[in-house]
Each structure stands twice: as structure tokens, then as C-alpha cells.
RODOBA-114300 format. One record per residue (C-alpha): residue in three letters; x, y, z. Coordinates in steps of 0.5 Angstrom, whole numbers, plus 500, padded with zeros to 3 digits. Layout:
<sites>
AlaXYZ;...
</sites>
This chain:
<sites>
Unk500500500;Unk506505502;Unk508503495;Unk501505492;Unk502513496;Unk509514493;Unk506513487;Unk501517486;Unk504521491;Unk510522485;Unk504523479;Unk500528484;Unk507532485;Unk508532477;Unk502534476;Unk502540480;Unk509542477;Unk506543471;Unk499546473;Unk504551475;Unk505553467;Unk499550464;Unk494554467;Unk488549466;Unk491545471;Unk490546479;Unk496546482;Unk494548488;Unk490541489;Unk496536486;Unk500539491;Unk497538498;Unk495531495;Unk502529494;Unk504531501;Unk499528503;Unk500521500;Unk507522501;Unk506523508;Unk502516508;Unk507512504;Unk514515505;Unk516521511;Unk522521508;Unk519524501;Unk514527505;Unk519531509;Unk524533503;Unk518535500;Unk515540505;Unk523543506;Unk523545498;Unk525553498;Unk519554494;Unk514548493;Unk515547501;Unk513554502;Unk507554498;Unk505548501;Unk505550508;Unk503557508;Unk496554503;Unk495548510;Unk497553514;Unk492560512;Unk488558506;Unk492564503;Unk497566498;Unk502570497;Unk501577492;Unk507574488;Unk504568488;Unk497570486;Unk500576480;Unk504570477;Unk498566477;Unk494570474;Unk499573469;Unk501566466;Unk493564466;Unk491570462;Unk498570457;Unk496563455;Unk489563454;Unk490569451;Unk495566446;Unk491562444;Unk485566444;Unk488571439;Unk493566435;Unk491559435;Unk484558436;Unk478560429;Unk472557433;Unk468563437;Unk466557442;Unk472554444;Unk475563445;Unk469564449;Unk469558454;Unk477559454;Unk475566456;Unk470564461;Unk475559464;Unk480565465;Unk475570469;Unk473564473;Unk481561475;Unk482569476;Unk476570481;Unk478562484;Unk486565486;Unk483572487;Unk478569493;Unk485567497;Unk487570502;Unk493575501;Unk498572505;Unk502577508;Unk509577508;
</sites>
């Protein structure tokens, strides 16, 4: 079983690695539940994991207050709206796909906004 969470623990990790530059996916999420299976299935992951410069502090500051920091909260929001806007403008034809790439972009944008701003 330990086996299992390590596993999955790795697939969640990576998956929220990429979250961090695709803006469609969640970040957030795939982290805290890397550390949780990590947590459950090897201290030792769960550890180097939560010591990480970045990940682990934004890690512990989402567990800890629910909140974000402004960095945190301008990078996301400026790389969400840079790639859907790239999209928008220079890969995508149909007005359909624009507008519901335009709609998932105002509700990622008020998703990040309704964080707390961790004040630091």
C-alpha cells in the first residue's frame, strides 16, 4: 500500500509541476495531495518534499492559512491569462472554444482571487 501512495504521491507531484505553467490545471490540488499520499506512503518524501524552497512553502502557507501570497497570486493570474490569450488570438478559429477559453479564464482568475493574500 505504501508502495501504491508513493505512486501516486509522484504522478500528483508531477501533475502539479505542470498545473504551475499550464493554466488549466490546478496546481493547488495535485500538490496537497502529493504530500498527503507522501505523508501516508514514505516520511522521508513527505519530508523532502515539504523542505522544498518553493514547493514546500507554498505548500505549507496553502495547509497553514488558506491563503496565498500576492506573488504567488500575479504569476498565476498573468500566465493564465498569457496562454489563453495566446490561444484565443493565434491558435483557436471557432468562437466557441474562444469564449469558453475566455469563461475558464475569469473563473480561474476569481478562484485565485477569493484566496486570502498572505501577507509576508
Amino acid at each position: 500500500m505504501k508502495l501504491l501512495f508513493i505512486i501516486l504521491g509522484s504522478v500528483s507531484l508531477l501533475l502539479g509541476i505542470l498545473g504551475i505553467f499550464l493554466p488549466l490545471l490546478p496546481t493547488t490540488p495535485f500538490l496537497l495531495l502529493a504530500a498527503t499520499l507522501y505523508f501516508r506512503g514514505s516520511p522521508r518524501l513527505y519530508q523532502w518534499l515539504i523542505n522544498q524552497k518553493t514547493l514546500g512553502t507554498y505548500i505549507q502557507n496553502f495547509r497553514e492559512h488558506q491563503a496565498l501570497t500576492l506573488k504567488t497570486k500575479i504569476i498565476s493570474i498573468s500566465l493564465t491569462w498569457l496562454t489563453i490569450l495566446y490561444c484565443i488570438l493565434a491558435i483557436l478559429n471557432h468562437a466557441c472554444l474562444k469564449a469558453l477559453l475566455l469563461t475558464i479564464a475569469i473563473a480561474v482568475t476569481w478562484l485565485i482571487l477569493s484566496y486570502k493574500t498572505l501577507k509576508k
